[in-house]
Backbone as CSV, one residue per row, in Angstrom:
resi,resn,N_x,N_y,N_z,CA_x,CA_y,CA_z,C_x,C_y,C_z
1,UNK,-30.876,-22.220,-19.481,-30.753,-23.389,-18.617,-31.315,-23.075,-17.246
2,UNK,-32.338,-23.839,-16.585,-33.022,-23.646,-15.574,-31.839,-24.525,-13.809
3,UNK,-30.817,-23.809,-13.452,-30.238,-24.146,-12.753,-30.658,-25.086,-11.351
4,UNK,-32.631,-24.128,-11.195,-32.939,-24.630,-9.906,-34.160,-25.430,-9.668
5,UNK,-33.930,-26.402,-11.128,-34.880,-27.339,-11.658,-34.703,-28.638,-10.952
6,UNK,-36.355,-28.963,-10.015,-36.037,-30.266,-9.492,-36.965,-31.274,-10.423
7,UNK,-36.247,-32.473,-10.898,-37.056,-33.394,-11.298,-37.838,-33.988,-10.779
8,UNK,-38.819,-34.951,-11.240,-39.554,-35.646,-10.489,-39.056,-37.019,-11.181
9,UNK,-38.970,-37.349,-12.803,-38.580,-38.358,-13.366,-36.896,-37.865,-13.945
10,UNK,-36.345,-39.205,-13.676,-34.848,-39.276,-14.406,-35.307,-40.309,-15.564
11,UNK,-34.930,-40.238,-16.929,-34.364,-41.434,-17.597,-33.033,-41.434,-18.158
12,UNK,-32.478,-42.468,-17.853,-31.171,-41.990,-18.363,-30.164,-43.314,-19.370
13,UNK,-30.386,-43.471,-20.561,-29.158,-44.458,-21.068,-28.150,-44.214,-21.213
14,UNK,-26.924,-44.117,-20.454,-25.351,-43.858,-20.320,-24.939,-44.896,-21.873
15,UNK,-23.942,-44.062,-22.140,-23.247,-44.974,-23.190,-22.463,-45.949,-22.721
16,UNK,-22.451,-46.632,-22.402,-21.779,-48.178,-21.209,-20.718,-48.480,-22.166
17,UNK,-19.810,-48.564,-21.506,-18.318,-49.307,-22.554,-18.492,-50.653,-22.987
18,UNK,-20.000,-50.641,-23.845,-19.755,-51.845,-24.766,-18.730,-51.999,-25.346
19,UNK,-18.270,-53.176,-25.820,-17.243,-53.812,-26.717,-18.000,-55.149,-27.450
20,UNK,-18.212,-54.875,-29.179,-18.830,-55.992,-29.348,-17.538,-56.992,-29.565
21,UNK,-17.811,-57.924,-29.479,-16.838,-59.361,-29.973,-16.379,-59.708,-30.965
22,UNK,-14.893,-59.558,-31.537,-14.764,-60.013,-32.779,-15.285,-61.046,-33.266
23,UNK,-16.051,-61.453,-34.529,-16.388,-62.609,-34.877,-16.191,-62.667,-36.675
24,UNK,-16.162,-63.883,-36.927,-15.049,-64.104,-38.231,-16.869,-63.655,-38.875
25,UNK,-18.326,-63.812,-38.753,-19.014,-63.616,-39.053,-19.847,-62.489,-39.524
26,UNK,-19.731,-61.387,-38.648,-19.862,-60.166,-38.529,-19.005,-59.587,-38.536
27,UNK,-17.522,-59.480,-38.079,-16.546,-58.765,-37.605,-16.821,-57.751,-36.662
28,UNK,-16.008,-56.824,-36.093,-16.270,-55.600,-34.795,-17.154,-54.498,-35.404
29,UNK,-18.729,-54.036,-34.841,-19.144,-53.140,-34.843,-19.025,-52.230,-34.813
30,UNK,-18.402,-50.765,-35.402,-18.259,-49.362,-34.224,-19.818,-49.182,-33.673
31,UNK,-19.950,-48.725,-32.904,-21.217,-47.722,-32.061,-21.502,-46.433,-32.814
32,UNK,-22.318,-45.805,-32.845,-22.413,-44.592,-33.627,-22.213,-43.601,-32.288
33,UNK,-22.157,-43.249,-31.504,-22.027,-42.535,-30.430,-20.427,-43.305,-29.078
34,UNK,-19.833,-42.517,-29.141,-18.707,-42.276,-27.708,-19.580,-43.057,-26.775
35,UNK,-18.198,-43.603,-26.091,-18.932,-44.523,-25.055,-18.422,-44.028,-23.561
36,UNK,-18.343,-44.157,-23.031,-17.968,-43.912,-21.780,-17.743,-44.679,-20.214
37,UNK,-16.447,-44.472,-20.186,-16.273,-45.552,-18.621,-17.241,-45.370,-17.477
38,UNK,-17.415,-46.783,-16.798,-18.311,-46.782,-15.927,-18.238,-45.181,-14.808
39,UNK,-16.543,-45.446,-14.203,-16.693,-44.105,-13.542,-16.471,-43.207,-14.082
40,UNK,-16.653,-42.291,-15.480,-17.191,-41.326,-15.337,-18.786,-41.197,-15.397
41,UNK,-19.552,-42.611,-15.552,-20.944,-42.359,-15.658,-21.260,-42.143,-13.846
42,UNK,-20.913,-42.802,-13.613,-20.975,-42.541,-11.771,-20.366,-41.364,-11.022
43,UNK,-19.875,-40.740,-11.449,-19.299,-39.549,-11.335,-20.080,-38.670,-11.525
44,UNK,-20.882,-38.989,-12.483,-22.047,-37.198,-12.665,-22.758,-36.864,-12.026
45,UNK,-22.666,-35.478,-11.269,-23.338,-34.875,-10.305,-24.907,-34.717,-10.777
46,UNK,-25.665,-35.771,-10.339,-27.112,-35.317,-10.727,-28.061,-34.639,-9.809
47,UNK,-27.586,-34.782,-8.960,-28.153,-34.990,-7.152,-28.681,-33.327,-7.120
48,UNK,-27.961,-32.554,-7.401,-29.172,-31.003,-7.458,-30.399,-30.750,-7.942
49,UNK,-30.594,-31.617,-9.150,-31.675,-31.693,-9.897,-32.897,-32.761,-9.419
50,UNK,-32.576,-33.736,-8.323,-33.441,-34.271,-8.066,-34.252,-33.870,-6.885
51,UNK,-35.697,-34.127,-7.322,-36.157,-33.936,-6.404,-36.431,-34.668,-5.341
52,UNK,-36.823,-34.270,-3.875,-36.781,-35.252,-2.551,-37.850,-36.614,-3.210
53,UNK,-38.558,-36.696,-3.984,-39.452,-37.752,-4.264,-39.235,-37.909,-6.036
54,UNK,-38.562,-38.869,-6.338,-38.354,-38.780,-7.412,-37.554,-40.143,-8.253
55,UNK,-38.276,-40.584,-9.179,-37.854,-42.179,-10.073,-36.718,-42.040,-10.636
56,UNK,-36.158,-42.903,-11.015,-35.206,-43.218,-11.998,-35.125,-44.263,-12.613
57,UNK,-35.168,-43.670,-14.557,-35.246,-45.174,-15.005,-33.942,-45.088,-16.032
58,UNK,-32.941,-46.304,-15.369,-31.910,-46.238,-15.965,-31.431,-47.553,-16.746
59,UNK,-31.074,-47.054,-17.893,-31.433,-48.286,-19.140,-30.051,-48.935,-19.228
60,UNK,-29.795,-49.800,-19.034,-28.606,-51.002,-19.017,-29.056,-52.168,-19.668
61,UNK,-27.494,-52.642,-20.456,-27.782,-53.911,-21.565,-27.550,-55.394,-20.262
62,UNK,-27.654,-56.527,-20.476,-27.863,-57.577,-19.660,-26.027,-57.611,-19.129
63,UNK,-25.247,-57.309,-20.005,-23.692,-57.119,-19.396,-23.316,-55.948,-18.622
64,UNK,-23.988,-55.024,-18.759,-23.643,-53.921,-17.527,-24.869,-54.058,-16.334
65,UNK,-25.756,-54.684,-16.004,-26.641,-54.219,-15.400,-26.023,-54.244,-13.727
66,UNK,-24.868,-55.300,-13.343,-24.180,-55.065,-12.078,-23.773,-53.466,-11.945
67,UNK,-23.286,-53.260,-12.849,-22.757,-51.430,-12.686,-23.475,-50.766,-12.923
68,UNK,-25.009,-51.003,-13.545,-26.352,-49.943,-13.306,-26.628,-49.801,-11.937
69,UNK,-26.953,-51.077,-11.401,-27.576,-51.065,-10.297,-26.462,-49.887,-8.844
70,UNK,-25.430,-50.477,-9.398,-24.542,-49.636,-8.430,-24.524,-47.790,-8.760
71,UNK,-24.657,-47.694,-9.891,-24.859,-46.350,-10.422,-26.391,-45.594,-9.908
72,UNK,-27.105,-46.362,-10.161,-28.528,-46.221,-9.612,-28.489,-45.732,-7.791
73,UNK,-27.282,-46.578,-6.860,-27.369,-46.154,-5.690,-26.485,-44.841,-5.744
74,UNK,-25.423,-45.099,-6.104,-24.590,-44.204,-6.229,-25.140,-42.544,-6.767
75,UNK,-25.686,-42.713,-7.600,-26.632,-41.219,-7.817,-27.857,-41.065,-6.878
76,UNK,-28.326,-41.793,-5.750,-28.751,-41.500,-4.552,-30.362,-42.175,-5.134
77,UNK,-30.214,-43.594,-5.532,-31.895,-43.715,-5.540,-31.549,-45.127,-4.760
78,UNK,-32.575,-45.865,-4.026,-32.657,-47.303,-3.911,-33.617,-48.295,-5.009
79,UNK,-32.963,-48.982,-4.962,-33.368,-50.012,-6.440,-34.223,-50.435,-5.653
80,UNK,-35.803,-50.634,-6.976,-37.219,-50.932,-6.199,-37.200,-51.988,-7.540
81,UNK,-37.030,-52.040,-9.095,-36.879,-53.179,-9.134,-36.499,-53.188,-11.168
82,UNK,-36.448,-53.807,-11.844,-36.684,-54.022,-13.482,-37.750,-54.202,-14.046
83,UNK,-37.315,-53.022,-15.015,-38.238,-52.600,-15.927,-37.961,-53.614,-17.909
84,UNK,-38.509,-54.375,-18.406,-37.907,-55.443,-18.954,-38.533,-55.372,-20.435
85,UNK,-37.118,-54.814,-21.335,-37.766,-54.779,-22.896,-37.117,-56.041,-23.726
86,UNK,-38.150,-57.206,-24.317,-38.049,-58.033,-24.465,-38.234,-58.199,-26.248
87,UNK,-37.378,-58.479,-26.944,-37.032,-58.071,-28.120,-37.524,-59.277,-28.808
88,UNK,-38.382,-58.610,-29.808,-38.355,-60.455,-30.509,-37.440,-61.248,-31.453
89,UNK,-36.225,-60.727,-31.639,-35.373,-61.573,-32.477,-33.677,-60.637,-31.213
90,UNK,-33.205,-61.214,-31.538,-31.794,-61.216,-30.475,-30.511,-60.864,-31.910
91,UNK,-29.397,-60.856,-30.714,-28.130,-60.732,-31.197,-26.775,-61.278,-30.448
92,UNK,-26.619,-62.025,-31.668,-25.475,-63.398,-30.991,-25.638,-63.615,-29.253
93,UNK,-24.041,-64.046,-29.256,-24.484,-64.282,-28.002,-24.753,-66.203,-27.774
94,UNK,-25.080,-66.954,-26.611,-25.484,-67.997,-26.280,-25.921,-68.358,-24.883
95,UNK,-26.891,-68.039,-25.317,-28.294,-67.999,-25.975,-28.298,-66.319,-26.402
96,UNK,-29.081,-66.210,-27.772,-29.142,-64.735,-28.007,-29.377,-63.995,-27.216
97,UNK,-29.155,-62.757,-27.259,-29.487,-61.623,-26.300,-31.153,-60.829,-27.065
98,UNK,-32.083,-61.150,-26.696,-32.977,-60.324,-26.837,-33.536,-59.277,-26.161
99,UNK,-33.272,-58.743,-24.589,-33.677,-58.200,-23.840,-32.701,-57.233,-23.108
100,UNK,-33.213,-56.064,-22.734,-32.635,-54.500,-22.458,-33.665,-54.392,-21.131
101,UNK,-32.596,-54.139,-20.314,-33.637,-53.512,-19.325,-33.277,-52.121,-18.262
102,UNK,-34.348,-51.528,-17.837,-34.262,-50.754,-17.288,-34.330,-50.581,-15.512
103,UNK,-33.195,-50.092,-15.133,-33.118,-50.179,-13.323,-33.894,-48.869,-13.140
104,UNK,-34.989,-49.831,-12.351,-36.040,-48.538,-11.720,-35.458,-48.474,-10.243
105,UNK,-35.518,-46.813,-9.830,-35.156,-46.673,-8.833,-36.001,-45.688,-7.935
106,UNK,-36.108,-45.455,-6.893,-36.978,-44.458,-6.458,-35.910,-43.863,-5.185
107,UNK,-36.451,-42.176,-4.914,-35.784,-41.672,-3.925,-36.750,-40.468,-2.999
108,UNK,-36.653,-40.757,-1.724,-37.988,-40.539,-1.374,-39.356,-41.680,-1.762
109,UNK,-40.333,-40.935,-1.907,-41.718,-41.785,-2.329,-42.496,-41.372,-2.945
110,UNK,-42.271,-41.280,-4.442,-43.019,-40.794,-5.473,-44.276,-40.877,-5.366
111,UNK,-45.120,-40.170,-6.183,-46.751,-40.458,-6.800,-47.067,-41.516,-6.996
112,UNK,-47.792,-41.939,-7.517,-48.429,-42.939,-8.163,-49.072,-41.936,-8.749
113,UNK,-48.936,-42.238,-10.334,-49.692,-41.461,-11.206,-50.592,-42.220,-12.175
114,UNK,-52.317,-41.645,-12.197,-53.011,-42.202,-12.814,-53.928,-43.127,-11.888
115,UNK,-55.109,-44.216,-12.288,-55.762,-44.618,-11.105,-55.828,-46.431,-11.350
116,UNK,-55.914,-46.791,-10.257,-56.173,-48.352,-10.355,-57.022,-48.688,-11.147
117,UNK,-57.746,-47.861,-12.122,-58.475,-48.336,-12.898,-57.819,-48.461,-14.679
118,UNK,-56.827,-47.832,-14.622,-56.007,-47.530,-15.660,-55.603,-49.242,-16.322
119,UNK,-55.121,-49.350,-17.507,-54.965,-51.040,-18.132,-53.941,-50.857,-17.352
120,UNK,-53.368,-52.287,-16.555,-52.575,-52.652,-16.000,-51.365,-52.552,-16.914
121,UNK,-50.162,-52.386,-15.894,-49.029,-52.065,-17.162,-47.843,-52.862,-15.947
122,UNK,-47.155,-53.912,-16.963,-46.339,-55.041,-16.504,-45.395,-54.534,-16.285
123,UNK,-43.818,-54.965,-15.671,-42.627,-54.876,-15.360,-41.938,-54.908,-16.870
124,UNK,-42.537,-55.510,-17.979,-42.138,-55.884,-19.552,-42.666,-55.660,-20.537
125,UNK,-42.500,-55.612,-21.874,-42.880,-55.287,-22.766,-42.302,-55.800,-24.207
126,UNK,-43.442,-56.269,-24.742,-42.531,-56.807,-26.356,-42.414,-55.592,-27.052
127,UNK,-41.409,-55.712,-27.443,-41.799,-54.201,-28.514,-40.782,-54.571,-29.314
128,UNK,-40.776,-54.363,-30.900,-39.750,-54.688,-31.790,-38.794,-53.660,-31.778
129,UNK,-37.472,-54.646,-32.228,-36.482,-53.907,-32.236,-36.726,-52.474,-33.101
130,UNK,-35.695,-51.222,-32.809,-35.902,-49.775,-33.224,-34.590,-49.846,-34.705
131,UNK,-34.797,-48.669,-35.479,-34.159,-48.586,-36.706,-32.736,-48.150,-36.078
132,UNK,-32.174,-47.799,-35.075,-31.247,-47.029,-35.259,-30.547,-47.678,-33.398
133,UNK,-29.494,-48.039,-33.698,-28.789,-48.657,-32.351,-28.753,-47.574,-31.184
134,UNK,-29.604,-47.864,-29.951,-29.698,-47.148,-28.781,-30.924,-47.037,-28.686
135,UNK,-31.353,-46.898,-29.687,-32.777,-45.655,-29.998,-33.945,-46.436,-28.938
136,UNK,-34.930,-46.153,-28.515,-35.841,-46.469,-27.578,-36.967,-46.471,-27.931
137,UNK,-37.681,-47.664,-28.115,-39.196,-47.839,-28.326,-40.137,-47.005,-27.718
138,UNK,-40.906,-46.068,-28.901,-41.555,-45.340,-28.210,-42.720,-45.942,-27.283
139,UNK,-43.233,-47.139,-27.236,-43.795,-47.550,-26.194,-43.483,-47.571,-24.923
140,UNK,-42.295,-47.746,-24.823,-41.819,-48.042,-23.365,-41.747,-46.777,-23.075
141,UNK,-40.919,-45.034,-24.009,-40.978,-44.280,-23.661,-42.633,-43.193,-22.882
142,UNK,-43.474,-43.974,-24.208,-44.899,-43.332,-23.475,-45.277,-43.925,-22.392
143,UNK,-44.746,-44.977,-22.082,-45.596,-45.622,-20.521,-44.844,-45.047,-19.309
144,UNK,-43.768,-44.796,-19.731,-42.858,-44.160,-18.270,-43.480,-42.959,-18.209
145,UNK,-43.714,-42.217,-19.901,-44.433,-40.729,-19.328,-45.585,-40.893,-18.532
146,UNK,-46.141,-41.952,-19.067,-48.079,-41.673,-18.650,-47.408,-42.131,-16.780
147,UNK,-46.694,-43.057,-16.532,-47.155,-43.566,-15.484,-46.048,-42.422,-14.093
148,UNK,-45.345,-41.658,-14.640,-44.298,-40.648,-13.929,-44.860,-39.103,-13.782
149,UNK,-44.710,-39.069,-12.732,-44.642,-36.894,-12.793,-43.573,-36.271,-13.524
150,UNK,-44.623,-35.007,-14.019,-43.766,-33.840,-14.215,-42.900,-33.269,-12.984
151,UNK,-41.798,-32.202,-13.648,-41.058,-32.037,-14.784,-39.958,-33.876,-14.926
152,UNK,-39.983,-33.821,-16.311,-39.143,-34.857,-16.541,-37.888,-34.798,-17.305
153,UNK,-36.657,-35.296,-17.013,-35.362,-35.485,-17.292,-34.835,-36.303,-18.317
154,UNK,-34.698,-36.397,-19.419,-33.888,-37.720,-19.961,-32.353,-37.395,-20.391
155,UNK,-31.414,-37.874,-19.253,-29.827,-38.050,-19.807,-29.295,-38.641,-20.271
156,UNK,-28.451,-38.480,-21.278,-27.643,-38.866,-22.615,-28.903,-38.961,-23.721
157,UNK,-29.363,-37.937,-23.848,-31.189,-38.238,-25.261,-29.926,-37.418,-26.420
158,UNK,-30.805,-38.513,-27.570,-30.130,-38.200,-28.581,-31.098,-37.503,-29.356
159,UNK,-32.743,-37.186,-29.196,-33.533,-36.502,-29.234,-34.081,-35.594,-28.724
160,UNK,-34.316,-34.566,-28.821,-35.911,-33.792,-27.881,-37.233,-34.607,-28.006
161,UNK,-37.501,-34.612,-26.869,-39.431,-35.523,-26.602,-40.110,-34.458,-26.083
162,UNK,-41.335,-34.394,-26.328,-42.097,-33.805,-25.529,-42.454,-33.978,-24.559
163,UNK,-42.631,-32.542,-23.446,-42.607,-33.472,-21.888,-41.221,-33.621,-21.308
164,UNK,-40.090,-33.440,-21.888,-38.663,-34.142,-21.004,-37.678,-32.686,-21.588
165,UNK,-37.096,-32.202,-20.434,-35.873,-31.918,-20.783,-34.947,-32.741,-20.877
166,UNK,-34.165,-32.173,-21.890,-32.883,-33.033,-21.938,-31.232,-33.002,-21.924
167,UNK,-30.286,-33.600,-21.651,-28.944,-33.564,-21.485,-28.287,-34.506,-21.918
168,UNK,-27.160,-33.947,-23.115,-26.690,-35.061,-23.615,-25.601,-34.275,-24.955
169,UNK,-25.349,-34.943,-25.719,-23.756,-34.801,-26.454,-24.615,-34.227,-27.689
170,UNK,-26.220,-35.099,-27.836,-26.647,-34.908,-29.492,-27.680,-33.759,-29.082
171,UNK,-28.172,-33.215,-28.390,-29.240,-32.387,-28.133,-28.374,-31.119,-28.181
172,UNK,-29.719,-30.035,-27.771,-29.262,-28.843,-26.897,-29.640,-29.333,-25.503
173,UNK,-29.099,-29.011,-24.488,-28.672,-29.144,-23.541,-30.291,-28.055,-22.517
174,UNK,-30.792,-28.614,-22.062,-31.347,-27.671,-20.609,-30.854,-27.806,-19.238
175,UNK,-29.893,-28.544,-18.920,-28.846,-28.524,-17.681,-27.814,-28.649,-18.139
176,UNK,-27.156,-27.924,-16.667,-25.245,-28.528,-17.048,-25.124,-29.567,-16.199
177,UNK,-24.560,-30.231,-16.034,-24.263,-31.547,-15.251,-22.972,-31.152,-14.648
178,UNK,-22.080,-31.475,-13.954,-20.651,-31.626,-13.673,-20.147,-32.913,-12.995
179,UNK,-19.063,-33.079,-13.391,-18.764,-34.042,-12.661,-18.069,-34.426,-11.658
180,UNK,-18.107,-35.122,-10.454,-17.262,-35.348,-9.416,-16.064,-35.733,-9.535
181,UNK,-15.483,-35.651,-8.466,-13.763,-36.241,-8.657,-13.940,-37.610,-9.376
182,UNK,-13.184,-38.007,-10.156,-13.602,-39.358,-11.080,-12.729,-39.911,-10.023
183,UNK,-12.093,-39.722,-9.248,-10.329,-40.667,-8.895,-11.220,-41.663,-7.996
184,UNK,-12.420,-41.003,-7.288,-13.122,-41.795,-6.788,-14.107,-42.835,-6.714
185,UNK,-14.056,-42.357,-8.393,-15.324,-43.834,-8.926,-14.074,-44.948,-9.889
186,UNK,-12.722,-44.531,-10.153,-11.888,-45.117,-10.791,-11.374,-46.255,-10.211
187,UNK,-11.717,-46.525,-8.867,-11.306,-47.775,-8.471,-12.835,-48.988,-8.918
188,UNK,-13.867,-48.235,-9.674,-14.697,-49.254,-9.394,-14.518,-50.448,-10.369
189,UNK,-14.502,-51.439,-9.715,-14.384,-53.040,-10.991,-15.793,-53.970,-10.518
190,UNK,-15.413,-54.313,-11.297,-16.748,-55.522,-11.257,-16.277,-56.669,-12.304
191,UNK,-15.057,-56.726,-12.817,-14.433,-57.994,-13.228,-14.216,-59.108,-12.015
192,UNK,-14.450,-60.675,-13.063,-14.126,-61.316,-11.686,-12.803,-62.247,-11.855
């Protein structure tokens, strides 16, 4: 484990305390993976590993994205704006839910990587849904690589990628993370 590793890219999908909805139709889903309360996702000390100039792309469903965005400051980036995966068939919901998106964040003032001559690449992307719940279209994953600096981070990966270290429950591990006093992210609500 490389202790005095600064990133340049974060990606990170936290397991968000979904709860799907009982319905006489489907009935309750389990998740295949542990989920985890907002504050302990806000709680994790990432802040050693980043570097003074450095992105974050942090993946939230359309019901958590108030507590991304706050997580996003809270791990020390300012929100510059959404990154938008647009699904072509949905799930329940009213109006279905087809779309996942990602809170881009920046800290310091990254690169720009690659040249204005490169195919323009949008805030969105169609990309069909993936075989396996969480899992991440490798499109969206290759455009964050092409368009981000090395070294790169992805937390909670349930894979190894090439190009990214990673941290998480299903991998081997190339950082330790720790976490902060939770007592202090335990007051956070966002019910109204």
């Amino acid at each position: 484990m490389n202790k005095n590793m600064k990133y340049k890219t974060i990606m990170a999908d936290p397991p968000w305390p979904i709860e799907w909805p009982q319905s006489k139709y489907i009935g309750t889903k389990e998740l295949e993976y542990p989920v985890m309360p907002v504050a302990e996702i806000a709680a994790l000390d990432i802040k050693d590993y980043l570097d003074n100039d450095c992105r974050l792309f942090l993946w939230t469903t359309n019901e958590f994205l108030p507590e991304a965005l706050y997580v996003c400051r809270l791990w020390g980036f300012r929100y510059k704006m959404l990154y938008t995966w647009c699904k072509p068939t949905g799930l329940g919901g009213e109006p279905r839910i087809a779309t996942e998106h990602i809170v881009l964040g920046y800290r310091g003032h990254p690169k720009r990587v690659g040249s204005r001559n490169d195919k323009q690449i949008l805030n969105w992307i169609v990309a069909n849904r993936t075989m396996k719940h969480s899992e991440k279209p490798h499109e969206i994953v290759n455009t964050i690589t092409k368009i981000t600096e090395a070294p790169r981070l992805e937390l909670f990966a349930r894979t190894k990628r090439d190009g990214w270290d990673t941290w998480g429950n299903e991998v081997t591990n190339d950082i330790e993370i720790k976490k902060l006093e939770i007592e202090k992210y335990e007051q956070l609500s966002f019910e109204l």
